[in-house]
PAKE-916476 format. One record per atom (N, C-alpha, C): x, z, y; residue in three letters. Coordinates in steps of 0.05 Angstrom, whole numbers, plus 5000, padded with zeros to 4 digits. Layout:
<nodes>
XZYala ...
</nodes>
This chain:
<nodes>
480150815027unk 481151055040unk 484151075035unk 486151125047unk 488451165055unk 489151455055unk 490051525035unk 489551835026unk 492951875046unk 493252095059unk 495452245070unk 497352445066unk 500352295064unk 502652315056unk 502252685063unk 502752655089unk 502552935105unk 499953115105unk 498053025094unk 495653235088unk 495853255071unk 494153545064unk 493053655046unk 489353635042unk 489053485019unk 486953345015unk 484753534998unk 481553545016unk 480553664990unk 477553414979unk 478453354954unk 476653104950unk 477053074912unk 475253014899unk 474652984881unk 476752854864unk 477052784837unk 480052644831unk 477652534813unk 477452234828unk 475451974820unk 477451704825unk 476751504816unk 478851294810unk 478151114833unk 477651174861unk 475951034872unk 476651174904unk 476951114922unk 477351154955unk 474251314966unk 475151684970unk 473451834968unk 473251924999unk 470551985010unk 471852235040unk 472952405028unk 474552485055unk 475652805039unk 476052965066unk 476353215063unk 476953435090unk 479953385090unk 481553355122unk 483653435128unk 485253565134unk 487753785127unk 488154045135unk 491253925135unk 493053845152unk 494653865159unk 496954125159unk 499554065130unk 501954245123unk 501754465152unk 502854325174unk 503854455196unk 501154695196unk 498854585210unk 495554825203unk 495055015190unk 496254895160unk 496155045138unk 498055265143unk 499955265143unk 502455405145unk 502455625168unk 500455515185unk 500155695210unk 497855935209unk 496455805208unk 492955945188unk 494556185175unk 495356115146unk 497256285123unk 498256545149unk 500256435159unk 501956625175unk 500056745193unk 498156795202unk 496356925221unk 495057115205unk 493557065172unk 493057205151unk 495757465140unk 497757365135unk 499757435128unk 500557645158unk 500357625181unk 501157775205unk 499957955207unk 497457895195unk 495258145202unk 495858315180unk 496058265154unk 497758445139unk 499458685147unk 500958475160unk 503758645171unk 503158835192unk 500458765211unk 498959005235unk 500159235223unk 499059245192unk 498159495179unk 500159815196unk 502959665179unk 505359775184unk 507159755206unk 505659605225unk 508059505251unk 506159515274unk 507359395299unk 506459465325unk 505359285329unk 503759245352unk 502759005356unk 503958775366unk 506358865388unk 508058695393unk 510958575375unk 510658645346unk 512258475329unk 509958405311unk 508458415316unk 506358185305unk 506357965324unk 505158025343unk 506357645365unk 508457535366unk 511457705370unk 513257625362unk 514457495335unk 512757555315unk 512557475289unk 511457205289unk 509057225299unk 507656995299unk 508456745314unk 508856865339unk 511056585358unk 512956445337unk 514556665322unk 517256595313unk 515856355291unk 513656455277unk 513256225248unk 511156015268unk 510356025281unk 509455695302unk 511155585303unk 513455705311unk 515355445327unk 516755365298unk 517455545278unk 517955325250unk 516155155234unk 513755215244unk 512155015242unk 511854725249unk 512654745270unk 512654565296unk 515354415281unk 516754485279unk 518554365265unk 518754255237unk 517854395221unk 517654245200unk 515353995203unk 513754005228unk 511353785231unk 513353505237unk 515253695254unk 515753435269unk 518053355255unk 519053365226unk 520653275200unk 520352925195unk 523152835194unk 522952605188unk 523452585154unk 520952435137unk 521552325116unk 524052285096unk 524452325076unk 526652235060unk 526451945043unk 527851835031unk 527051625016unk 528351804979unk 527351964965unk 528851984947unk 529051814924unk 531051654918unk 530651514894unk 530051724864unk 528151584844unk 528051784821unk 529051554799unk 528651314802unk 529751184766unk 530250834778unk 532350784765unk 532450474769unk 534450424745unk 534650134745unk 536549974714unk 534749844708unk 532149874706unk 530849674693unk 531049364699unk 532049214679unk 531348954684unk 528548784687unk 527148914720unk 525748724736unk 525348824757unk 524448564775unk 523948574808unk 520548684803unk 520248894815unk 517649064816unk 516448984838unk 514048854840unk 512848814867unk 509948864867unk 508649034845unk 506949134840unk 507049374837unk 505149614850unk 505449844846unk 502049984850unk 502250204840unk 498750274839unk 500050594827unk 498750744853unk 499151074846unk 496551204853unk 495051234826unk 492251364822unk 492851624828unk 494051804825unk 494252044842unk 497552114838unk 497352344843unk 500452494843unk 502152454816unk 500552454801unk 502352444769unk 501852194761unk 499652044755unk 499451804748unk 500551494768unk 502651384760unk 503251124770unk 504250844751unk 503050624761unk 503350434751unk 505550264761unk 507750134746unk 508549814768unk 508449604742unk 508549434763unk 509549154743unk 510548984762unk 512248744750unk 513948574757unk 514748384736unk 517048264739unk 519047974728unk 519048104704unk 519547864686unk 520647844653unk 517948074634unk 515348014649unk 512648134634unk 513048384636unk 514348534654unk 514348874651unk 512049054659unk 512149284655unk 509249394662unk 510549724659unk 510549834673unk 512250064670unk 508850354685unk 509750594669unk 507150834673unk 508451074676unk 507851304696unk 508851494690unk 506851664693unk 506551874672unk 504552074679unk 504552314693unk 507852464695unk 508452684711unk 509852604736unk 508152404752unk 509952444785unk 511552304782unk 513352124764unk 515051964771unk 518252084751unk 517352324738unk 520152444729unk 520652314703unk 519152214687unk 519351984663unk 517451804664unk 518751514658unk 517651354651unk 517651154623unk 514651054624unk 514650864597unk 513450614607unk 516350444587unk 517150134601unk 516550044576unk 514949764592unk 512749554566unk 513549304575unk 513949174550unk 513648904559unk 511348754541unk 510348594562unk 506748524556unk 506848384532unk 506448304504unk 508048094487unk 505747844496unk 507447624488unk 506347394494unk 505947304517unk 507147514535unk 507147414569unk 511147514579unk 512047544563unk 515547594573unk 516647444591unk 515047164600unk 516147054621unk 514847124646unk 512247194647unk 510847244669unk 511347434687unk 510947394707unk 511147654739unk 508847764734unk 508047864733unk 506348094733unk 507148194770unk 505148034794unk 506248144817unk 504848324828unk 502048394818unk 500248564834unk 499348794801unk 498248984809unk 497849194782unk 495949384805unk 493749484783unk 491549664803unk 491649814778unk 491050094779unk 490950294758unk 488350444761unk 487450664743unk 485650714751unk 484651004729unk 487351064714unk 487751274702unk 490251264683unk 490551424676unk 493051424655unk 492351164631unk 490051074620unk 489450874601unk 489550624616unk 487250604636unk 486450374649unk 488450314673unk 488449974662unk 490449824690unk 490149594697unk 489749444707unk 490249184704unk 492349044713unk 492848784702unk 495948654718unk 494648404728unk 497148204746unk 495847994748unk 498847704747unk 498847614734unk 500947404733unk 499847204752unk 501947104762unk 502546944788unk 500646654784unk 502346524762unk 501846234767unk 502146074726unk 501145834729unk 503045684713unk 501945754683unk 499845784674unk 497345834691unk 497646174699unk 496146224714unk 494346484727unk 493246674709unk 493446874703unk 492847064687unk 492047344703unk 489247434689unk 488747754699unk 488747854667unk 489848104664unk 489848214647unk 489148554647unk 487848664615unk 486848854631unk 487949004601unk 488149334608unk 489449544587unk 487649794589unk 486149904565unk 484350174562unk 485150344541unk 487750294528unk 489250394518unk 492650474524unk 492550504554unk 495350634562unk 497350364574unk 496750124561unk 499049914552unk 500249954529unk 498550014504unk 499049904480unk 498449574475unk 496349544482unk 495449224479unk 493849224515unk 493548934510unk 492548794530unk 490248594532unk 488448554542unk 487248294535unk 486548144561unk 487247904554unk 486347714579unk 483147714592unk 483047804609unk 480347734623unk 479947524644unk 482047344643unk 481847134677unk 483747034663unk 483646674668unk 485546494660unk 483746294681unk 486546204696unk 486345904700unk 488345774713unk 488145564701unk 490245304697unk 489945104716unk 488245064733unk 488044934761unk 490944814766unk 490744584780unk 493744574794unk 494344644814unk 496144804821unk 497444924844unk 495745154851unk 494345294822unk 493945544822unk 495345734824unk 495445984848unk 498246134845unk 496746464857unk 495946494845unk 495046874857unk 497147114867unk 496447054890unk 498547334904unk 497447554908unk 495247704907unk 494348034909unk 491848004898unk 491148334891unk 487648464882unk 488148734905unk 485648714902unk 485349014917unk 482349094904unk 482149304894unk 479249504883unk 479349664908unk 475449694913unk 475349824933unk 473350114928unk 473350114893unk 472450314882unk 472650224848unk 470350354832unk 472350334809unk 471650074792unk 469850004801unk 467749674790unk 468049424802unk 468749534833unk 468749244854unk 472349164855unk 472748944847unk 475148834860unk 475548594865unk 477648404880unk 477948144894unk 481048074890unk 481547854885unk 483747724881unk 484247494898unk 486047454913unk 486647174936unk 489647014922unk 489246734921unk 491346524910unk 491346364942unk 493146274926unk 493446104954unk 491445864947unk 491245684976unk 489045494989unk 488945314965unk 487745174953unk 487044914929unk 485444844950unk 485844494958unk 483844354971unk 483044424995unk 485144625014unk 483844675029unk 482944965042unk 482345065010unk 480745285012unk 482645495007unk 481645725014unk 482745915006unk 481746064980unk 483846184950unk 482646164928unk 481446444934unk 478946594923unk 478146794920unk 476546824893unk 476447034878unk 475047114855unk 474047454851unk 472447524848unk 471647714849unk 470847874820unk 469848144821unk 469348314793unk 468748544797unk 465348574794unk 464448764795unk 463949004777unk 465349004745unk 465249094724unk 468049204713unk 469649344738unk 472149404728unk 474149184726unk 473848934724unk 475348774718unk 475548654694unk 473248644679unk 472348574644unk 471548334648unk 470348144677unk 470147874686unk 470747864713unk 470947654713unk 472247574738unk 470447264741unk 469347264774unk 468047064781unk 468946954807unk 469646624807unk 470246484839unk 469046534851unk 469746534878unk 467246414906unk 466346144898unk 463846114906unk 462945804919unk 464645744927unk 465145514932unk 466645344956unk 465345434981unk 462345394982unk 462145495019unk 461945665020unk 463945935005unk 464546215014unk 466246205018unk 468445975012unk 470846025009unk 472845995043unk 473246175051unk 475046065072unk 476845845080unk 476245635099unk 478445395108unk 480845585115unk 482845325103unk 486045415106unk 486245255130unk 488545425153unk 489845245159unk 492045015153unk 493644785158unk 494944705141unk 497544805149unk 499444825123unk 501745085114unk 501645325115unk 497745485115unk 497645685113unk 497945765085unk 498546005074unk 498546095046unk 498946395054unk 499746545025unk 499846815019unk 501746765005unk 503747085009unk 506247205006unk 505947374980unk 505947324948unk 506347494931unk 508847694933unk 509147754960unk 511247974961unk 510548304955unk 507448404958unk 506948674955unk 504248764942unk 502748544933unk 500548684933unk 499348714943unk 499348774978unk 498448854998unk 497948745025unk 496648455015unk 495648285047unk 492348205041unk 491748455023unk 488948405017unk 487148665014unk 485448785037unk 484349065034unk 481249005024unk 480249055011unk 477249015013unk 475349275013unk 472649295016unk 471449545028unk 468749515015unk 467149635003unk 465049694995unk 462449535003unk 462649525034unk 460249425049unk 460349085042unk 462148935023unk 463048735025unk 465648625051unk 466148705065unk 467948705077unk 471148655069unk 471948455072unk 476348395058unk 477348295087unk 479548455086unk 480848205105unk 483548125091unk 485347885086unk 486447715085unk 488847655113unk 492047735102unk 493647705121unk 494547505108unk 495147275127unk 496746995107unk 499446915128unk 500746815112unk 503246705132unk 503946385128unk 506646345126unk 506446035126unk 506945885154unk 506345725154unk 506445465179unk 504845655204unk 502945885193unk 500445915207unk 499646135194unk 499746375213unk 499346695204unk 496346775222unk 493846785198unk 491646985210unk 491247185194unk 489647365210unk 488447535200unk 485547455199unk 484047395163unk 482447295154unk 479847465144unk 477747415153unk 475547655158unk 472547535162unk 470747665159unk 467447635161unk 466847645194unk 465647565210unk 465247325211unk 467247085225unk 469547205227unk 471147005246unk 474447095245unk 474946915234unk 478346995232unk 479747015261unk 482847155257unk 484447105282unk 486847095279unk 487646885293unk 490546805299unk 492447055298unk 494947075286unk 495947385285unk 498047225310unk 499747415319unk 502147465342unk 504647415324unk 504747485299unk 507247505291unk 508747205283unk 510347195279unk 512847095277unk 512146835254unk 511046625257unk 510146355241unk 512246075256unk 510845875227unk 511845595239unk 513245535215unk 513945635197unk 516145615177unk 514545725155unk 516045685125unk 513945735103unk 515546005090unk 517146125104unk 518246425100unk 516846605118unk 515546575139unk 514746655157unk 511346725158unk 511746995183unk 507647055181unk 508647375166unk 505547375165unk 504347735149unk 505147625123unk 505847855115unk 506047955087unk 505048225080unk 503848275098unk 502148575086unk 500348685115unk 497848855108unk 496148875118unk 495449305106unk 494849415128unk 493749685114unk 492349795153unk 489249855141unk 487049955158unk 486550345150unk 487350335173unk 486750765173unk 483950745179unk 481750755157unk 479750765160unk 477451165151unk 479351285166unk 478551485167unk 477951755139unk 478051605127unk 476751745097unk 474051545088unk 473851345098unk 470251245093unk 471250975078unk 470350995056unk 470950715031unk 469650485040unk 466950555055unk 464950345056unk 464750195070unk 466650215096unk 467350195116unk 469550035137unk 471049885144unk 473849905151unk 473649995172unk 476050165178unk 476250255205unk 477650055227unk 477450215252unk 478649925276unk 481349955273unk 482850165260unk 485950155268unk 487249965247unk 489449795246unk 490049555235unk 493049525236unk 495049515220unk 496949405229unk 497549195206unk 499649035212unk 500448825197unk 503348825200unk 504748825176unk 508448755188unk 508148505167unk 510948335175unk 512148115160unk 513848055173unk 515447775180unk 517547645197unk 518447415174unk 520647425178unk 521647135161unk 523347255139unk 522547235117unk 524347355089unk 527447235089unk 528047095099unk 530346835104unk 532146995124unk 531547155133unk 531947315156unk 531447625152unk 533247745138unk 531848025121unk 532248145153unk 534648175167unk 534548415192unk 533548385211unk 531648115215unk 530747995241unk 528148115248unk 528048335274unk 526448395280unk 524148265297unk 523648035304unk 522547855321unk 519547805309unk 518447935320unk 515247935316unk 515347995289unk 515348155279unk 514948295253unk 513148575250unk 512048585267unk 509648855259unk 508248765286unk 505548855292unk 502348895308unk 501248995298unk 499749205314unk 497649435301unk 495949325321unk 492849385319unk 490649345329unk 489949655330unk 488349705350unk 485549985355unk 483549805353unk 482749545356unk 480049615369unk 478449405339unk 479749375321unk 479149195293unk 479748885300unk 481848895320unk 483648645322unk 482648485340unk 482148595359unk 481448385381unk 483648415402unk 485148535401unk 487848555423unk 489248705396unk 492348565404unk 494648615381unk 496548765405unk 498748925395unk 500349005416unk 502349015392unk 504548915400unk 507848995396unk 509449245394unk 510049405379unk 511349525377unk 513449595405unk 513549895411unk 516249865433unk 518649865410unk 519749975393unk 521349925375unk 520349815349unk 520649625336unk 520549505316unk 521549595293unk 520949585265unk 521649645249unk 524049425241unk 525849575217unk 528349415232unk 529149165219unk 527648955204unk 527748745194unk 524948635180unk 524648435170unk 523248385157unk 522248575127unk 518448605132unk 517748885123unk 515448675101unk 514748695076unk 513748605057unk 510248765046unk 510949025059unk 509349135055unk 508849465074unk 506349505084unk 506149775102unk 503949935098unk 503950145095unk 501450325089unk 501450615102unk 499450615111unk 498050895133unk 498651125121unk 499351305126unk 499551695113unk 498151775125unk 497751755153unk 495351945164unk 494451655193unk 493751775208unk 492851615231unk 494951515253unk 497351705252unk 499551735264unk 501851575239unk 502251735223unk 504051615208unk 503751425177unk 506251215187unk 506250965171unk 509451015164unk 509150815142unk 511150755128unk 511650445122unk 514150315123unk 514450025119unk 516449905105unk 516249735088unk 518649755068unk 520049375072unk 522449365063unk 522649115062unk 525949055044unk 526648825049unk 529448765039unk 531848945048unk 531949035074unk 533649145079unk 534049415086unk 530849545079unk 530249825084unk 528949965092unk 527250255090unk 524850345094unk 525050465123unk 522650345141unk 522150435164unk 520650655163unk 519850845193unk 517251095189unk 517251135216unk 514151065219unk 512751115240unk 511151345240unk 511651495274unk 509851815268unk 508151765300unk 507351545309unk 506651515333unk 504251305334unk 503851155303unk 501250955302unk 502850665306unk 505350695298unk 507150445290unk 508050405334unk 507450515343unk 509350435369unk 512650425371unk 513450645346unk 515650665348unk 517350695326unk 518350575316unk 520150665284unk 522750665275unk 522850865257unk 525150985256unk 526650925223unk 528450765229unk 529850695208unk 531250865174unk 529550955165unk 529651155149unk 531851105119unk 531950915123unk 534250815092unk 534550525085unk 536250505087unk 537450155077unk 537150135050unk 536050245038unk 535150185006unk 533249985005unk 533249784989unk 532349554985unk 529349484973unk 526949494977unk 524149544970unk 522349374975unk 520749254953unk 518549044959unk 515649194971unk 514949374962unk 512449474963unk 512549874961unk 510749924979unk 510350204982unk 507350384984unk 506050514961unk 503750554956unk 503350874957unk 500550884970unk 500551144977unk 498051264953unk 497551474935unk 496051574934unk 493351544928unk 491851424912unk 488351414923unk 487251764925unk 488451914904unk 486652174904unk 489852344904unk 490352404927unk 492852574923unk 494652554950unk 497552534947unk 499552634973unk 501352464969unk 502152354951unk 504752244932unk 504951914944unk 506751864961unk 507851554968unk 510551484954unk 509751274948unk 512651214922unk 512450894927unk 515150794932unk 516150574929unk 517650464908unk 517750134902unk 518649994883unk 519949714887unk 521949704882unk 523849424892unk 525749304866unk 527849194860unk 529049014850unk 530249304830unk 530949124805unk 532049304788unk 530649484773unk 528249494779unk 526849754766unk 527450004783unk 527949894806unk 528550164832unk 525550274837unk 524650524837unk 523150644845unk 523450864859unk 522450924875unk 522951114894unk 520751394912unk 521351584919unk 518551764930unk 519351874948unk 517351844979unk 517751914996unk 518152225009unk 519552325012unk 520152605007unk 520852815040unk 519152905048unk 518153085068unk 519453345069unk 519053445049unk 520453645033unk 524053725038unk 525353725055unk 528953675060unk 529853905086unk 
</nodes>
C-alpha cells in the first residue's frame, strides 16, 4: 500500500501495508467549514453564510491545487544515501557508503548517525525499517550481506552472507511484517532472488527453476531501493535495465519502452497505486529511469501503465532528466527524484513539473502515515512539503 502524501489516512499504525479510508486535506477542510458555517447561521443571515462558504471552497480549491516544496532538513554527513525506509511520520531509516546507518524518531528534526562496526567499508544500499528498534540493511557485494538490528542500531547481526562470484544485491522490498525478497543481479543467467518469511532472521534462495532467465546485459540498478515491489498474494515485479529493460513478473515478463542498449540505461525504479490492498497489485504502474551518463536527458525516461502493463504510454511532459527512483502519493500524484532534481506529477505522471534541482537518489513515502522524505549524496535528506 502506498500510503498518501495528500491524504489524510485512517488506518492502524502496524509495520506492514494496511487498507485505510481516504479523506482528502481539500474535503476535509471543506466538510470543517460547512460545520463551522452553520455555527455562524446562529448569529448571521443566511446569505453570508453562502457567501461564506463560496469564499472558503474556492481556498480550498486552491490550496488542492498547491504545488509541493522540496524542504531540505539535514545534510554534511559523509555518505551517499541510497537507502531509505519511513515507517510512519516520526520514525525513518537511511543507509548508505562508508557503513552508515542513520534513524530519526521525531519526523526528521534530529538525527542519530551509526556506523555499522566491522562493515565501514560497505554500502549499505537498500534499508527496510519496521519500528524505532527494528531494521534491516543490505550491503551490495564482495561478499553480500543482510543484516538485521532489534536494538535501535546498537549492534547488528548478520543474517545472509554470500560470497558467490559476481554476487551483487541491488533492492528488498517487505510486503508486510514477516514476508520479504531481495533481487542481485543475473549469476549464470539467472536472475538472483532470496526470500524471508520470519522478519528477516533467515533468508532462503529460489530454486533455479524459479528463478527468472536474464536477458543478456540485463541487470539491476542499486540506485534506490526501488525496482522491486512485492505483494502478499506472492506476487513481485522486477524493473531491470542494462543492454535490455523489462518489467519482470508471474506469469510472463514485458519488454519496457524506456530508454536501453547501454549498461547505464533502462528502469531504475518501479511504484504500483494499488489502492490501499497489500495483497494485491493494482493495474496502475509506472516506471522512470533513462541513462545515469546523461543526468538531464529526458528521452524515454518514465511509462506508466492502467491496465497492469499491457499498453505503456509516454508521458506528454517528461520528468526532467534521468529519475532513480518514483513513488505514488495518491492515484493522481507522484513524485520522482534523480541526479539533477525532484519532479511532481498531479495528473497520474502525464505531466511533470520540475520542482527543485536538488540532487536525490531515492524518495519514500510513508507505510502508516503522510510524511515523503528524500535522500541523496552527502547525508542530504530532505521532506516533501505541501504546507507553503
Amino acid at each position: 500500500m502506498r500510503v498518501k502524501n495528500k491524504t489524510i489516512l485512517a488506518t492502524k499504525m502496524m509495520p506492514e501495508r494496511l487498507n485505510h479510508i481516504e479523506i482528502s486535506p481539500a474535503n476535509l477542510l471543506f466538510y470543517r467549514s460547512i460545520f463551522q458555517s452553520v455555527n455562524m447561521m446562529k448569529s448571521s443571515n443566511l446569505f453570508c453564510f453562502f457567501i461564506g462558504l463560496l469564499m472558503m471552497q474556492t481556498s480550498v480549491q486552491l490550496l488542492a491545487q498547491s504545488t509541493p516544496e522540496v524542504m531540505l532538513i539535514t545534510s554534511g554527513t559523509k555518505t551517499s544515501l541510497r537507502g531509505l525506509s519511513v515507517v510512519n511520520d516520526n520514525v525513518i531509516w537511511v543507509s548508505g557508503s562508508n557503513g552508515t546507518v542513520g534513524k530519526s524518531l521525531n519526523g526528521g528534526k534530529n538525527w542519530n548517525w551509526m556506523t555499522v562496526k566491522g562493515f565501514e567499508k560497505k554500502e549499505f544500499r537498500d534499508i527496510e525499517g519496521f519500528d524505532g528498534n527494528t531494521a534491516i540493511i543490505m550491503a551490495i557485494d564482495s561478499p553480500a550481506y543482510i543484516l538485521k538490528t532489534t536494538d535501535g542500531g546498537d549492534t547488528w547481526k548478520v543474517v545472509y552472507e554470500n560470497r558467490a562470484k559476481g554476487m551483487f544485491l541491488d533492492a528488498m522490498d517487505f510486503c508486510d511484517f514477516a514476508n520479504g525478497m531481495v533481487v542481485g543481479d543475473p549469476i549464470d543467467k539467472k536472475v538472483f532472488l532470496a526470500y524471508t518469511t520470519d522478519n528477516g532472521n533467515t533468508w532462503k534462495e529460489f530454486p533455479d527453476d524459479k528463478k527468472p532467465l536474464a536477458d543478456s546485459g540485463e541487470a539491476f540498478f542499486a540506485a534506490s531501493g526501488s525496482n522491486i515491489r512485492l505483494y502478499r498474494d506472492g506476487s513481485y515485479f522486477l524493473a531491470s535495465g542494462g543492454t535490455a529493460s523489462r518489467l519482470i513478473k508471474k506469469p510472463a515478463s514485458v519488454v519496457l519502452p524506456l530508454i536501453q542498449g547501454k549498461e547505464t540505461t533502462g528502469a531504475n525504479s518501479i511504484d504500483m497505486y494499488d489502492n490501499g490492498n497489500p495483497a494485491k497489485p493494482g493495474k496502475r504502474i509506472i516506471i522512470v529511469g533513462g541513462d545515469f551518463n546523461r543526468p538531464a536527458s529526458t528521452e524515454k525516461n518514465c511509462f506508466y501503465t492502467n491496465d497492469g502493463g499491457k499498453t505503456w504510454k509516454a508521458p506528454k511532459v517528461a520528468p526532467h532528466g534521468y529519475r532513480s527512483s518514483v513513488e505514488y502519493l495518491s492515484q493522481k500524484d507522484i513524485v520522482a527524484c534523480g541526479i539533477n532534481g525532484v519532479d511532481y506529477s498531479s495528473d497520474g505522471g502525464k505531466t511533470w513539473k520540475w520542482i527543485s534541482n536538488e540532487s536525490f537518489h531515492v524518495a519514500r513515502i510513508a507505510r502508516n502515515g503522510s510524511a515523503l522524505f528524500l535522500a541523496g549524496e552527502n547525508g542530504k535528506i530532505a521532506k516533501l512539503n505541501f504546507e507553503h
